[in-house]
C-alpha positions as CSV (number, residue, x, y, z in Angstrom):
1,X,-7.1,54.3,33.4
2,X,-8.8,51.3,31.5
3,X,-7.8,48.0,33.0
4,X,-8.3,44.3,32.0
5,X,-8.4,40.8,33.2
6,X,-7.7,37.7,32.0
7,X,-8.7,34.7,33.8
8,X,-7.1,31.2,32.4
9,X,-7.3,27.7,33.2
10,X,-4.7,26.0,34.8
11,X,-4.7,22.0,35.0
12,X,-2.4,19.7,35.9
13,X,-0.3,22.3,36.5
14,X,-0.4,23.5,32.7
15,X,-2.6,26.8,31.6
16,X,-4.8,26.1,29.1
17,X,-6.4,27.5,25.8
18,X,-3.3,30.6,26.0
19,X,-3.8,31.1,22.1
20,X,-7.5,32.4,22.4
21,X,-6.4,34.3,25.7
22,X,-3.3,35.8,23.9
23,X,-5.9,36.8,20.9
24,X,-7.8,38.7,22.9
25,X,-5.8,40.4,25.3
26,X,-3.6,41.4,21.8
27,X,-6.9,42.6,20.3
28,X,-8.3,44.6,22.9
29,X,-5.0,46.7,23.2
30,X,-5.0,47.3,19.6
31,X,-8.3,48.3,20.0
32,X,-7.0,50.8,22.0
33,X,-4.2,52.2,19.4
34,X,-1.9,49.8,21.8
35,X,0.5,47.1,20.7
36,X,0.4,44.1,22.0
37,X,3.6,44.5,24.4
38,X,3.8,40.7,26.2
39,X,3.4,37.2,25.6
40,X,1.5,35.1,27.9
41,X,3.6,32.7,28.5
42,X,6.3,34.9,29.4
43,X,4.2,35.5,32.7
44,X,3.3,32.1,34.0
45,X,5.2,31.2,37.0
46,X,4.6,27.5,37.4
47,X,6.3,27.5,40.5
48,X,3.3,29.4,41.9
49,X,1.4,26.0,41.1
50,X,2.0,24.0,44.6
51,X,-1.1,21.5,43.8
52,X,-3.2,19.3,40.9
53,X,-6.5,21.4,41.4
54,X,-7.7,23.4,38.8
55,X,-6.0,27.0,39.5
56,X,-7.5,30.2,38.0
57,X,-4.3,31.9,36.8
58,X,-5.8,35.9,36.8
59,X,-3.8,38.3,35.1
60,X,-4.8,42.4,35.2
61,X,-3.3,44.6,32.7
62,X,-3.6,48.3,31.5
63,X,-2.6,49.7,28.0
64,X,1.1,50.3,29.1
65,X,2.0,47.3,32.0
66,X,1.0,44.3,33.8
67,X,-1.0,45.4,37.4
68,X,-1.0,42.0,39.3
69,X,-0.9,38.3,38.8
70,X,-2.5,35.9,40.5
71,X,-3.0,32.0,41.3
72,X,-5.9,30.7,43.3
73,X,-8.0,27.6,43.4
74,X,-11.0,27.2,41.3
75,X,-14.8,26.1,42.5
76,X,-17.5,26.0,40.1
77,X,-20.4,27.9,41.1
78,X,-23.3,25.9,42.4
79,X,-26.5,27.0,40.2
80,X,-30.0,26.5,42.0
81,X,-31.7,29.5,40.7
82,X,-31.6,31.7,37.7
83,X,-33.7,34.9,36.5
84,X,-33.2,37.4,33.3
85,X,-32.1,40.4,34.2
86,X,-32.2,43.7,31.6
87,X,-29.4,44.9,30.4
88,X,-31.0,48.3,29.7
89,X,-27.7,49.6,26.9
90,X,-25.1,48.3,29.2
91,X,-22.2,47.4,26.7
92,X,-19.0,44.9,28.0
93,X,-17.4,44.3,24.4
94,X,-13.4,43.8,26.7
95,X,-12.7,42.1,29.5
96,X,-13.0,45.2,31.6
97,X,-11.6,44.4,35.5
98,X,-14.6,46.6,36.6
99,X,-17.5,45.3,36.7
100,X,-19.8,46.6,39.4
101,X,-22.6,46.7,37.1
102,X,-23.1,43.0,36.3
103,X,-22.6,42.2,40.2
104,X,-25.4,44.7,40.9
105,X,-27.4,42.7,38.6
106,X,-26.6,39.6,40.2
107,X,-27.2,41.0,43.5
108,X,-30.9,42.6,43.1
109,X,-31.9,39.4,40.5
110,X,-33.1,37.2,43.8
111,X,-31.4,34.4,42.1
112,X,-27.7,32.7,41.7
113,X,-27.2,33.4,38.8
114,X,-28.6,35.9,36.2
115,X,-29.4,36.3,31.9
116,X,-28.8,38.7,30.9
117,X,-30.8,40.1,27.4
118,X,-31.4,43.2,25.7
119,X,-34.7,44.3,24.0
120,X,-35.4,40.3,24.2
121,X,-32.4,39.0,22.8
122,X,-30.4,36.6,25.0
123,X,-26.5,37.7,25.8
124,X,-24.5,35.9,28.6
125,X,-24.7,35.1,32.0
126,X,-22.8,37.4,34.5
127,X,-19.8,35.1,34.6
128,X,-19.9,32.8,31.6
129,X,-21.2,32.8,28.2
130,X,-24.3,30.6,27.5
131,X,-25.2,27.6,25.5
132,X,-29.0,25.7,25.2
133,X,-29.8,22.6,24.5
134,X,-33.1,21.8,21.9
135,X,-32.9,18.1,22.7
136,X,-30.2,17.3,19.1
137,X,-28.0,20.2,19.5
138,X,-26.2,23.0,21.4
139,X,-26.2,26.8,20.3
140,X,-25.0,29.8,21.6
141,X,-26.2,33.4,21.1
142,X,-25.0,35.0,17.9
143,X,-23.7,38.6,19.8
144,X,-22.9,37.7,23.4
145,X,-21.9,40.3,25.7
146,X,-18.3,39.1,25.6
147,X,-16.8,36.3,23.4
148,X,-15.6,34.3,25.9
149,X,-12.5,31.9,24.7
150,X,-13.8,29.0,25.9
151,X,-16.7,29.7,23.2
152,X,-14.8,30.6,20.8
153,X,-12.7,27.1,21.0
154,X,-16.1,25.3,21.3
155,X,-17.3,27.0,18.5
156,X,-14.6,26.0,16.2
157,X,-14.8,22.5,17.4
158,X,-17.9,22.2,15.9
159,X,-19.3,21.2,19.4
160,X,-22.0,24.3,19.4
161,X,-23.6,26.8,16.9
162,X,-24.6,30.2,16.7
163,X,-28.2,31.1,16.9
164,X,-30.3,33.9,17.3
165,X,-31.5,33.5,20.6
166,X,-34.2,35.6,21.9
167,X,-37.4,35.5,24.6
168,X,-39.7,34.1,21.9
169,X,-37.9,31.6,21.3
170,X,-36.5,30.2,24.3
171,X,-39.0,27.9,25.3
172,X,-37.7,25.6,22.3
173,X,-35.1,24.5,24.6
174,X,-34.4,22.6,27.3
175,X,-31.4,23.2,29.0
176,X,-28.7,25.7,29.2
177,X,-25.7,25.3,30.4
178,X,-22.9,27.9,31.3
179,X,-19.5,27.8,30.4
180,X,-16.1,29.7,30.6
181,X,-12.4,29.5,30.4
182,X,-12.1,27.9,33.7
183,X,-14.4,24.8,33.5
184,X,-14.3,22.4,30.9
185,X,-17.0,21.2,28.6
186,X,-17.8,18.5,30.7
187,X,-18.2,20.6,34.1
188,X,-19.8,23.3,33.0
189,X,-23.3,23.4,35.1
190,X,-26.3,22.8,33.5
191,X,-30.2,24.5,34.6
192,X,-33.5,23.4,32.9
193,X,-35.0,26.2,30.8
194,X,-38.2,25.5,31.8
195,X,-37.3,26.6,35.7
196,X,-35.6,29.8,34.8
197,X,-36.9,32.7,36.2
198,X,-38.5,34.9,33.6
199,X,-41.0,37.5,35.2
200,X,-37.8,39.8,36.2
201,X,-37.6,41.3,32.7
């Protein structure tokens, strides 16, 4: 049985971006031949919310019912290392709850955090989508791996643009930073290019 996660921001006690979350949870069960059968706001339980930290609010769902929801404090990930790391076909186009094969990726990369590209085009990192700097602007790969929502609402800001990001061109820029639905614009981390890791693939 396919299951799926969604993982949203909750601040000052108030979850965050729920349109782009209720988009996609509704598209991937249609994907499925599903209906979309709840509305997110239906679920949140703000009496679960006992503090002002920033809570990840994680829901897991299959095509027919709600598995488990949960509320837990958010850290952002401390970034002091970061190597590519193959793909080789691996496909993640839903937020799938399993995956054992980015954390393997992860884990035998020698680095905290991982890029992952296929045949030399740039995706995502294994937790958040990506975005690099070329000194003016900020752009994101064209076809991540998954189109997280935090991109999507970035995107239609106007703050970052697509681009066709590959290996041969990645020494144009210099930084990346790595964002998600549970860190803001401002917190996202940020990692020089130049320092990335680049003889793993």
């Amino acid at each position: 049985m396919f299951q799926f996660i969604e993982s949203i921001r909750v601040s000052n006690r108030e979850p965050e971006n729920l349109h782009f979350h209720q988009l996609r949870m509704s598209r991937t069960l249609m994907h499925y031949g599903k209906q979309p059968y709840v509305n997110l706001i239906d679920l949140f339980d703000s009496t679960c919310i006992n503090n002002d930290n920033v809570i990840k609010w994680r829901i897991v769902y299959s095509l027919e019912q709600i598995i488990d929801i949960s509320y837990t404090n958010y850290s952002i990930k401390n970034i002091g290392s970061v190597a590519l790391a193959n793909l080789r076909g691996h496909q993640y186009d839903f937020k799938f709850e399993d995956r054992g094969w980015i954390t393997t990726l992860l884990n035998t990369a020698g680095a905290d955090e991982i890029i992952m590209c296929d045949d030399g085009v740039l995706k995502d990192a294994s937790y958040a989508n990506i975005v690099f700097y070329d000194g003016a602007n900020w752009y994101t790969p064209e076809n991540p791996l998954l189109e997280g929502t935090r991109r999507t609402q970035l995107l239609l800001e106007g703050k970052i643009q697509l681009m066709d990001i590959r290996l041969s061109n990645l020494k144009k820029f210099e930084q990346v930073k790595f964002i998600n639905a549970l860190m803001s614009w401002e917190e996202s981390p940020i990692f020089q290019v130049a320092r990335i890791n680049m003889s793993t693939v």
